[in-house]
Structures are given as C-alpha cells and as structure tokens.
C-alpha positions in Angstrom: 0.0 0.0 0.0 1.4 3.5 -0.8 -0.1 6.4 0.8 -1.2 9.0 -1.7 -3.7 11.5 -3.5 -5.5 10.1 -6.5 -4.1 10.5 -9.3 -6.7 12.6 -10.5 -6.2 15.2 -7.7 -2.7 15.5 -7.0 -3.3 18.1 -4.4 -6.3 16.2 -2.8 -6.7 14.0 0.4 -4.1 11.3 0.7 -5.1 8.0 1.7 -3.8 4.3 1.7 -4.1 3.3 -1.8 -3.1 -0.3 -3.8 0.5 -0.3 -5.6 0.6 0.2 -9.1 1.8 -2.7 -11.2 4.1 0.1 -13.1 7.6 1.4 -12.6 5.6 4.6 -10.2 5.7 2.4 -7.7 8.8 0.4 -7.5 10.7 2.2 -4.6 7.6 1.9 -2.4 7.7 -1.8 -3.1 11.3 -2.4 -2.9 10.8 -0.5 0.8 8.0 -3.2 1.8 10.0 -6.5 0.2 13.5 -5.0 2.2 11.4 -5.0 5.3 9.5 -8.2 5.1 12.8 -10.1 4.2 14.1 -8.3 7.6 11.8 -9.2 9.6 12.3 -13.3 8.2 15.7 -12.7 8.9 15.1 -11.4 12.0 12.7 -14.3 12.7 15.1 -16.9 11.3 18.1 -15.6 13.4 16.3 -16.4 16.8 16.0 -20.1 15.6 18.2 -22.2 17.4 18.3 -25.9 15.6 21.4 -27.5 15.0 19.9 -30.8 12.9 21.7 -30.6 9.5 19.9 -31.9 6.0 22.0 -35.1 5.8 22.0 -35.5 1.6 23.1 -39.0 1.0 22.3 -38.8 -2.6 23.9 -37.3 -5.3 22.1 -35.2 -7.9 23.1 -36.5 -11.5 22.2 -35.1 -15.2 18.4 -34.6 -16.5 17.2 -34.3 -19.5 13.8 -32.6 -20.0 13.9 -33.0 -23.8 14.4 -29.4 -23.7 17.8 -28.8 -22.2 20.1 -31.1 -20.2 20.9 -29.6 -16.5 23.2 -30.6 -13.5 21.8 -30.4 -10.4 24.1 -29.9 -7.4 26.1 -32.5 -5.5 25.8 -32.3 -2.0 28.1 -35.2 -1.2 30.5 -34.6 -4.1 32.3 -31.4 -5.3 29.9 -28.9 -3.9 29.5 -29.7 -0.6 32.4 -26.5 0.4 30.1 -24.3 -1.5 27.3 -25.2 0.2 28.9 -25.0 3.3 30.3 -21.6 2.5 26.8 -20.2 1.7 25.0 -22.0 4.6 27.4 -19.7 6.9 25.1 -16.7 6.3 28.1 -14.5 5.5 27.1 -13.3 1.7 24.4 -10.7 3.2 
C-alpha cells in the first residue's frame, strides 16, 4: 500500500491506496520486500536448531527433452560451497 492523493487530484486528500503494477511504484515496493525479508531474517536468526539436512544422494544429469541440466552434488564437489553459503556471510 502507498499512501497518496489520486491521481486525478494530485493536491487532494491522501489516503492508503493499492500499488501500481508500473515502474511509479517500484521504490515503495522495494521498501515493503526490504522489510519483510528483515523481519524473516530477523525471525530466522532467533532459531536455534542444530539438525543438518544429511544429503546421502547425489544429484546427476536430467534431461527434460528441452535442455540437459546438472543439479548440485551435496556429497560430491559442492559440498564446500554449500557450506560456505549456509554460513550466512554473503548478506
């Protein structure tokens, strides 16, 4: 919600209005999105579980008939990457 006069009255009352789909709106939207991901953050930093995942199973090649794609392999050669993302450091 943006709080604003109508469009056809610049000057007039301002009210609580819905967000444009447009570009007009975009910082008011990227203002509500930053907050909402800081408050999950927030949420998610007062969680205090230590129980990991545990992939056993390694993700191989698919073909959807489309395009061919690699999925990551938890056990295997990516398992320092996801490490070094799960540390929270790339904020």
């Amino acid at each position: 919600m943006s709080f604003a006069a109508k469009k056809a009255d610049p000057r007039g009352k301002k009210s609580w209005r819905v967000l444009r789909g447009g570009v007009a709106d975009l910082y008011r939207r990227a203002e509500i999105s930053q907050r909402a991901a800081e408050r999950y953050l927030d949420a998610l930093a007062g969680v205090d579980e230590q129980t990991t995942l545990g992939f056993d199973r390694t993700a191989g090649q698919r073909d959807t008939g489309k395009a061919r794609s690699t999925g990551v392999t938890s056990a295997g050669e990516d398992r320092a990457l996801l490490a070094a993302v799960s540390r929270g450091e790339f904020t």
